[in-house]
C-alpha positions in Angstrom: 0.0 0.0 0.0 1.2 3.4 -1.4 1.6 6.4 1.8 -0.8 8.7 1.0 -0.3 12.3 2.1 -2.4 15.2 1.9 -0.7 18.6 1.6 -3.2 20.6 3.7 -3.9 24.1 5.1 -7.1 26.3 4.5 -5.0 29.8 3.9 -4.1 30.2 0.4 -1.0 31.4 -0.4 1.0 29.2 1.5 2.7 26.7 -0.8 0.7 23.8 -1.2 0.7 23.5 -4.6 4.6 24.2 -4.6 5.2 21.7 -1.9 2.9 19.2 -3.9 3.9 19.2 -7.3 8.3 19.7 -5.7 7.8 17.2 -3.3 6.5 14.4 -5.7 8.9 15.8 -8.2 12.0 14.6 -5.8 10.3 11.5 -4.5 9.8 10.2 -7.9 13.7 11.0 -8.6 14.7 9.6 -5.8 13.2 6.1 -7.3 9.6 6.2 -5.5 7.1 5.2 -7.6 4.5 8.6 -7.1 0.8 9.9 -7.9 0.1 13.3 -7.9 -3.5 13.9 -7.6 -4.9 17.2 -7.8 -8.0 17.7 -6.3 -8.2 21.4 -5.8 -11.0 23.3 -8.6 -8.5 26.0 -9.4 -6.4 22.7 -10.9 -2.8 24.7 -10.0 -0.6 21.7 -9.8 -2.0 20.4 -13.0 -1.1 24.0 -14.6 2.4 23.2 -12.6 3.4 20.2 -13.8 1.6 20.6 -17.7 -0.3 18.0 -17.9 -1.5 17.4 -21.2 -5.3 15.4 -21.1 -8.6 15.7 -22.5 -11.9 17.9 -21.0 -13.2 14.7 -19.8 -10.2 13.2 -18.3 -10.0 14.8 -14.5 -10.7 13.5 -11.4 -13.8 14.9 -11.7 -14.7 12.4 -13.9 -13.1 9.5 -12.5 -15.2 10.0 -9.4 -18.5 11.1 -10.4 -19.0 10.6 -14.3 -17.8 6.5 -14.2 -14.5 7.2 -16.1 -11.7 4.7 -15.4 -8.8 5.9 -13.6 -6.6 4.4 -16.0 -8.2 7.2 -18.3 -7.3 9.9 -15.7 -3.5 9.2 -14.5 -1.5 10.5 -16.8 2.1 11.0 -17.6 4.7 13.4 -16.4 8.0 14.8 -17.4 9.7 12.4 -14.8 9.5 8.6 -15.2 8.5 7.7 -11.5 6.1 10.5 -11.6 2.4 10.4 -12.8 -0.3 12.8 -12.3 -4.2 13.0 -11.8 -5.6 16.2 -13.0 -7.7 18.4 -12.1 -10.3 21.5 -13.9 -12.9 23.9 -12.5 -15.5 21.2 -13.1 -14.5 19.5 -9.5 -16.3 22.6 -8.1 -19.4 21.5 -8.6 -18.6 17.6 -7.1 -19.0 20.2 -3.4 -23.0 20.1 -4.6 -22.9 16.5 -6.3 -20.9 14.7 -3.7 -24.0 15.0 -1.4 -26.3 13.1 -3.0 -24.1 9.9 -3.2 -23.8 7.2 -0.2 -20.5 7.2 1.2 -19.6 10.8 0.3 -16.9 11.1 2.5 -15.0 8.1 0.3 -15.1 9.0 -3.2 -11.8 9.6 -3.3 -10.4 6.4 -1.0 -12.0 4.4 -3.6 -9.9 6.2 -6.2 -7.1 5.8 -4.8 -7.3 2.8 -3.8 -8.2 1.1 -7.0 -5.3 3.7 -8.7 -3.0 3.5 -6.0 -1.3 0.2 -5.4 1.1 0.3 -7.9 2.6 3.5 -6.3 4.9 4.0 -3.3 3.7 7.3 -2.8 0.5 9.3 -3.6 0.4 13.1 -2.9 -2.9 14.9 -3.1 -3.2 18.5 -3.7 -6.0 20.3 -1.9 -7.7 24.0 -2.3 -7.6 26.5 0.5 -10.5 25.8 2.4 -12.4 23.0 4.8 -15.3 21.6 2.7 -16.6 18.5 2.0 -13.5 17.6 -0.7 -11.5 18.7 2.2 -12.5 15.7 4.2 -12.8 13.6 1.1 -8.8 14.0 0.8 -8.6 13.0 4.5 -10.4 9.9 4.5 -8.1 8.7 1.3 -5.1 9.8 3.3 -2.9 8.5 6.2 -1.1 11.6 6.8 -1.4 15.6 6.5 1.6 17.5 5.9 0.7 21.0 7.0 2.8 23.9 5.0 2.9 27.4 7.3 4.2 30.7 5.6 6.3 32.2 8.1 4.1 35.3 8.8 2.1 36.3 11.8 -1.2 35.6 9.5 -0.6 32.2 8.4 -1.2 30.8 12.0 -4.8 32.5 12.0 -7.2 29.5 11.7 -4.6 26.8 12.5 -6.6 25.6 15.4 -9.6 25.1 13.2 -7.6 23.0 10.8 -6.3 20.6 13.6 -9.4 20.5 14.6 -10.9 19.4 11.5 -8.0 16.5 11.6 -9.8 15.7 15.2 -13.0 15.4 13.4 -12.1 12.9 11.0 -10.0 10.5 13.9 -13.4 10.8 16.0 -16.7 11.1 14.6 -15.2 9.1 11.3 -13.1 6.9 12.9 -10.4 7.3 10.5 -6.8 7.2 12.0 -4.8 10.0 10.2 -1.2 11.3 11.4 -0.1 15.0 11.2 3.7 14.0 9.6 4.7 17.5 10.0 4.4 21.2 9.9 6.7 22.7 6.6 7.9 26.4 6.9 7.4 28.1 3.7 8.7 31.5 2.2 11.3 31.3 4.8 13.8 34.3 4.7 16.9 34.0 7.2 17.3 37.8 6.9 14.4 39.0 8.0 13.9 39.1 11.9 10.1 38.5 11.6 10.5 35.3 9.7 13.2 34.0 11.6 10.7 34.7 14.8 7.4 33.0 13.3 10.0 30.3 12.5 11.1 29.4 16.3 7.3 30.2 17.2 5.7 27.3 15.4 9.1 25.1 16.3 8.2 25.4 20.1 4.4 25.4 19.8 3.4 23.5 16.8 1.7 20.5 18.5 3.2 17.7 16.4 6.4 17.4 14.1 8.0 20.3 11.9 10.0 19.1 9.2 14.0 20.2 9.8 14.2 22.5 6.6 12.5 25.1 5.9 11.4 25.8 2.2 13.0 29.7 1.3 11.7 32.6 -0.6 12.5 31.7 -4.2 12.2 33.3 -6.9 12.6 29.9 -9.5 9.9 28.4 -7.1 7.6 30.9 -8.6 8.7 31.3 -12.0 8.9 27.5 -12.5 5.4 26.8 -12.7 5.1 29.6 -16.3 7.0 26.9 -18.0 5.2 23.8 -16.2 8.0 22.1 -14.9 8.7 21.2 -11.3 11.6 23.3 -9.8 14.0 20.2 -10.6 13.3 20.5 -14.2 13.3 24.6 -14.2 16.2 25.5 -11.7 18.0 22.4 -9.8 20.3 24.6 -8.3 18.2 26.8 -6.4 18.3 27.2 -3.2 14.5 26.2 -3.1 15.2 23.0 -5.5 17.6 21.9 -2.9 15.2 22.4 0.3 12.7 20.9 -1.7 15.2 17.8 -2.2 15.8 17.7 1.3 12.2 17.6 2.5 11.4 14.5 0.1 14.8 12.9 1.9 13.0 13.5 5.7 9.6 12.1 4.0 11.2 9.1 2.6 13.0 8.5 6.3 9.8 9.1 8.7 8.1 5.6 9.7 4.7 5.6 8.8 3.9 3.4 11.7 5.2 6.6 13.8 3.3 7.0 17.1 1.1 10.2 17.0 0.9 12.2 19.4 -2.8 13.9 20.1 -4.2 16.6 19.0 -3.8 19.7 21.2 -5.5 22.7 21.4 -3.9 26.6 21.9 -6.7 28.0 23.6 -6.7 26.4 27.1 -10.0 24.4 27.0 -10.5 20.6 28.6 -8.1 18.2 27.2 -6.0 21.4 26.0 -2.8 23.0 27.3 -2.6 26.5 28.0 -0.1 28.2 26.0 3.0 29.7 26.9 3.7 33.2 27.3 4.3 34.3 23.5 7.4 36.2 22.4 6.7 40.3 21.9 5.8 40.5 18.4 7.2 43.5 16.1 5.4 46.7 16.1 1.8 46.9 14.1 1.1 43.3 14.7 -1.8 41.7 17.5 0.1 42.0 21.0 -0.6 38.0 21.4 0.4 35.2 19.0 -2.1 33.5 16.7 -1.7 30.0 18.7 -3.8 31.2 21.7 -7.0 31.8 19.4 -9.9 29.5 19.4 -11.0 28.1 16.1 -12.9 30.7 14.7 -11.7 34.1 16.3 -10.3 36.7 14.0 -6.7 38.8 14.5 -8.7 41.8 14.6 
């Protein structure tokens, strides 16, 4: 059975799609037999890694118009590497999706009949908690959580964790957080380096050792569909990228997990540490003691 990893968080902006498309990129050349399965509506990692297929050849269709995925997984640039693509059509599966038994596990049946012959299958989700959301957490066994390091990227990360919650309790569905990934990480700016060592001391669960930089090539790569390997290998952000499919490859998917916690004090929850004195013009409290749901302003 393939690991199957959802690159999650409901802020846009973030690097998902980046960490998607990069990370299968260097698992692939690193000999892993890989899926990419895009199963966000605004179809970004299928634009990322020019997939070439016809209007009726998505994952839309594989799940909700009876076409095979054989039709639907198609090949990349790289020869470990094939892709599942996406189009705006997979909007409307939010409105469809509810009138089928079993909604939750569309997309665990998909993967599962497209998935054995894979080592690893990496599924690329929108910016937001819907019901495709939770479809992409019932076909996966583990969440890798990319965080921009900015004040504003932790607002709503208690309502994401827990979502995660959700799906272990009311669906019974065992799913691992593998790690937290700092994105857009600049080592000269105080601010970043700050939010950095914040999420490293308070981020609940594991955050991967490097930290994905500010890069240029990372976002001129996708204008020529090609992953960052085939546009600039050596970039600084090709190389972190490189490294991060090295710590994937090396965690044990048969990890313990540690619970989820909460930032806000509540039963079951830990009350937060003090939090560092953020720069001037930013909330006099860090993002971590909010409650799912409250705002920065």
């Amino acid at each position: 059975m393939p690991r199957v990893i959802a690159i999650l968080n409901q802020k846009g902006g973030v690097g998902k799609t980046t960490t998607a498309v990069n990370l299968a990129s260097y698992l692939a050349m690193r000999g892993k037999k890989t899926l990419l399965v895009d199963f966000d509506p605004q179809f970004n990692a299928t634009i990322a890694m020019g997939v070439v297929h016809a209007p009726n050849e998505t994952i839309y269709h594989a799940l909700l118009a009876g076409v095979s995925h054989e039709k639907v997984v198609k090949s990349t640039y790289l020869t470990n590497l094939h892709a599942v693509p996406a189009s705006a059509d997979l909007a409307g599966a939010l409105i469809e999706l509810i009138e089928i038994p079993d909604r939750e596990l569309a997309l665990r049946g998909f993967v599962e009949k497209a998935g054995g012959a894979y080592d690893f299958v990496i599924i690329d989700l929108g910016p937001s908690l819907h019901l495709l959301t939770v479809n992409a957490l019932m076909a996966a066994g583990e969440v890798i959580v990319p965080m921009q390091c900015e004040y504003l990227s932790l607002e709503g990360l208690g309502q994401l964790l827990q979502t995660i919650e959700l799906v272990r309790n009311n669906l019974g569905h065992h799913l691992r957080v593998g790690g937290a990934l700092l994105t857009m990480y600049d080592k000269r700016e105080k601010l970043s380096r700050e939010i950095a060592r914040e999420i490293r001391k308070r981020f609940p669960h594991h955050v991967y050792d490097v930290e994905i930089p500010r890069s240029v090539a990372l976002a001129e790569a996708p204008q020529y569909r090609k992953p960052i390997m085939l546009y600039a290998p050596q970039s600084p952000g090709a190389f972190a990228y490189e490294r991060l499919a090295e710590e994937v490859i090396a965690q044990m998917e048969g990890a313990p997990e540690v619970p989820i916690r909460y930032f806000d004090g509540s039963p079951g929850g830990e009350a937060p540490p003090t939090p560092p004195v953020p720069p001037p013009d930013y909330p006099q409290r860090s993002a971590f003691d909010m409650g799912a749901g409250e705002s920065l302003s």
